[in-house]
C-alpha positions in Angstrom: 23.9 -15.9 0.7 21.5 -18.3 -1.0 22.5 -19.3 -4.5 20.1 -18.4 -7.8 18.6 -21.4 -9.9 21.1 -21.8 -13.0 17.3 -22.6 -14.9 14.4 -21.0 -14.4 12.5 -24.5 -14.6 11.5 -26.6 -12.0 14.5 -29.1 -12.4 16.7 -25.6 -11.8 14.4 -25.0 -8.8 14.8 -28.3 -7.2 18.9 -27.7 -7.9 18.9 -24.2 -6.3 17.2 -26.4 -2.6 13.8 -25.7 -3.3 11.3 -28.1 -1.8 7.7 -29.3 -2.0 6.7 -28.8 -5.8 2.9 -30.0 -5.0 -0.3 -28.7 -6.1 -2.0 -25.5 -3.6 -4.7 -27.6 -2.7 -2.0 -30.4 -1.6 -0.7 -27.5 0.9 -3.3 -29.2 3.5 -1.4 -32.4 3.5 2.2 -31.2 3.2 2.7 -28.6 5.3 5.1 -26.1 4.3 7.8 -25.3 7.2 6.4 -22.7 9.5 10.0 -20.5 8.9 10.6 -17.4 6.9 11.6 -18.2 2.9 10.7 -17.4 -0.5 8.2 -19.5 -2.7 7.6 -19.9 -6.3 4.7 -20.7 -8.2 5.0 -22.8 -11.6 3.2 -24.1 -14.6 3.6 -27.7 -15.5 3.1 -26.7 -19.0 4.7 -23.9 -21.4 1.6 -23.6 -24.0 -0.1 -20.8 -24.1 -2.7 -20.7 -21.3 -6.1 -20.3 -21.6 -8.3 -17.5 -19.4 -11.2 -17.5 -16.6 -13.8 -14.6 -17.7 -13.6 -14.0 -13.5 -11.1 -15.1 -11.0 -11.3 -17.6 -8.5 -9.8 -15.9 -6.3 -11.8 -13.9 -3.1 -12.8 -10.1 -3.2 -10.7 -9.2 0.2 -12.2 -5.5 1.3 -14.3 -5.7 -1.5 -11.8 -5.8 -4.7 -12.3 -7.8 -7.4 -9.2 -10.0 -8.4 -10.5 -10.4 -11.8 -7.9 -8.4 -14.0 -8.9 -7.5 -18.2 -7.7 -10.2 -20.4 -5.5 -7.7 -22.0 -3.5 -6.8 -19.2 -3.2 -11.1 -18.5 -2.0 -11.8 -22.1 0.0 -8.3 -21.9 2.2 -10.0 -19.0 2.6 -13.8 -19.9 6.2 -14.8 -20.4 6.1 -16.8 -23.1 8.0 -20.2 -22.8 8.2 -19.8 -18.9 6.5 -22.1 -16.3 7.7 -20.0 -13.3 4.7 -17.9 -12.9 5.0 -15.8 -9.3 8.1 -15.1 -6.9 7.0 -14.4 -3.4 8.4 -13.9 -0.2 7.4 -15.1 3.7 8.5 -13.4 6.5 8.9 -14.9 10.3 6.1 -12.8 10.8 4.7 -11.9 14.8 2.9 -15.9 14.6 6.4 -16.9 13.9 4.7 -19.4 11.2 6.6 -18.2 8.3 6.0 -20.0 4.6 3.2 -22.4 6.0 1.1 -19.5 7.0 1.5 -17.1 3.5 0.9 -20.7 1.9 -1.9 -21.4 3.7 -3.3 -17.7 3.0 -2.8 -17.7 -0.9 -4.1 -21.4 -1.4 -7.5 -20.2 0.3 -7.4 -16.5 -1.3 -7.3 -18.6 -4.5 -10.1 -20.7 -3.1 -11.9 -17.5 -3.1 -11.9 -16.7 0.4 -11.4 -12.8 1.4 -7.8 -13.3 2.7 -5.4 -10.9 2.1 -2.8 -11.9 -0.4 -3.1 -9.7 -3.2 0.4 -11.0 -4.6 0.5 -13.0 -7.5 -4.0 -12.8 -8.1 -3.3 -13.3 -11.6 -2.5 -17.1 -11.2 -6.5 -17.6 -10.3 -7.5 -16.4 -13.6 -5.9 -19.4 -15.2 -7.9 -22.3 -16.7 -5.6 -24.9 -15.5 -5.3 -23.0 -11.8 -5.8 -26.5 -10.2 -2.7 -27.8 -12.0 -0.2 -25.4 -10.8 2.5 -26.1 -8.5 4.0 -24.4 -5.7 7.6 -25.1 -4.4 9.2 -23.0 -1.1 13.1 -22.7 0.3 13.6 -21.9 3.5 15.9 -19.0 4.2 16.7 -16.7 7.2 14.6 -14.0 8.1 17.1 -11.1 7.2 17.5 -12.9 3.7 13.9 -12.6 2.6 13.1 -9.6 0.8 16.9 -9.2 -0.4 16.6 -12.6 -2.0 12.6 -12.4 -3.6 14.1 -9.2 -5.3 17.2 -10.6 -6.4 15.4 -13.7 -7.8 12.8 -11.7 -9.4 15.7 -9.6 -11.1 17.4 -12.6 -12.3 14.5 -13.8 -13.9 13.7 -10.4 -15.8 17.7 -10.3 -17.2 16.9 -13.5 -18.4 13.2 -13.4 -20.1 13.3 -9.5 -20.3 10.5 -9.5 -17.8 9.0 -9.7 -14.3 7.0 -13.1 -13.9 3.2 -13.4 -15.1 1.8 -12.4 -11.8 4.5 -10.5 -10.1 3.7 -6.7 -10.3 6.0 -4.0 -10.4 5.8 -0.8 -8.0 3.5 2.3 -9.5 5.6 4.4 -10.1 4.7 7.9 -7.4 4.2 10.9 -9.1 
């Protein structure tokens, strides 16, 4: 079982084996592994960001990633640069991280792609400074791990990350 960061920072990343820690656009260049892991997207900076009007980010079947600035400043963790949890599966191209890499960097590069996770992160100003950092981990692991990590971080800021959404509740 993989081991949680003792920091939610990137130096606590980096400690807990995760890799990479370059810019989405970079994702061209330095190709994630194509194997199932979790990612993590950060913030160089802890001051308060500043807000696109409209996302960056592609309509995919027609739905506009653009959320009210309310609900953006409503769901900033204050003092935290880790900004989105996310999982990849093996998936059936057995491509893992490089593929769901590949698909939110050019989501956020407003293509219509299907990543819906973590749209909030294109709303930022400084969008083109953020950082993305991956660990590779067995297929099986995946979703126990994202949700573990994602709890972690909510005992210790007393919320999810910015763009991480919680389940609607069903009525």
């Amino acid at each position: 079982m993989t081991d949680l960061p003792t920091l939610w920072t990137h130096v606590g990343l980096e400690a807990a084996g995760f890799e990479g820690f370059v810019p989405f656009t970079e994702l061209q260049v330095t190709k994630p592994p194509k194997l199932p892991g979790i990612y993590v997207v950060l913030r160089p900076s802890t001051a308060p960001p500043s807000y696109l009007e409209r996302s960056v980010a592609g309509w995919f079947k027609g739905n506009d990633p653009t959320a009210e600035q309310d609900l953006l400043e409503m769901t900033w963790v204050m003092g935290s640069t880790i900004l989105y949890i996310g999982k990849a599966n093996w998936g059936t191209h057995e491509d893992g991280l490089r593929r769901r890499l590949s698909q939110y960097r050019r989501f956020g590069a407003g293509k219509a792609v299907g990543h819906r996770g973590g749209e909030h992160i294109w709303q930022l100003a400084d969008h083109a400074e953020l950082l993305v950092c991956w660990k590779v981990t067995d297929d099986e692991e995946v979703k126990n791990l994202e949700s573990r990590l994602i709890d972690d971080f909510e005992a210790r800021h007393g919320r999810w990350p910015f763009a991480n959404r919680k389940p609607e509740p069903i009525h």
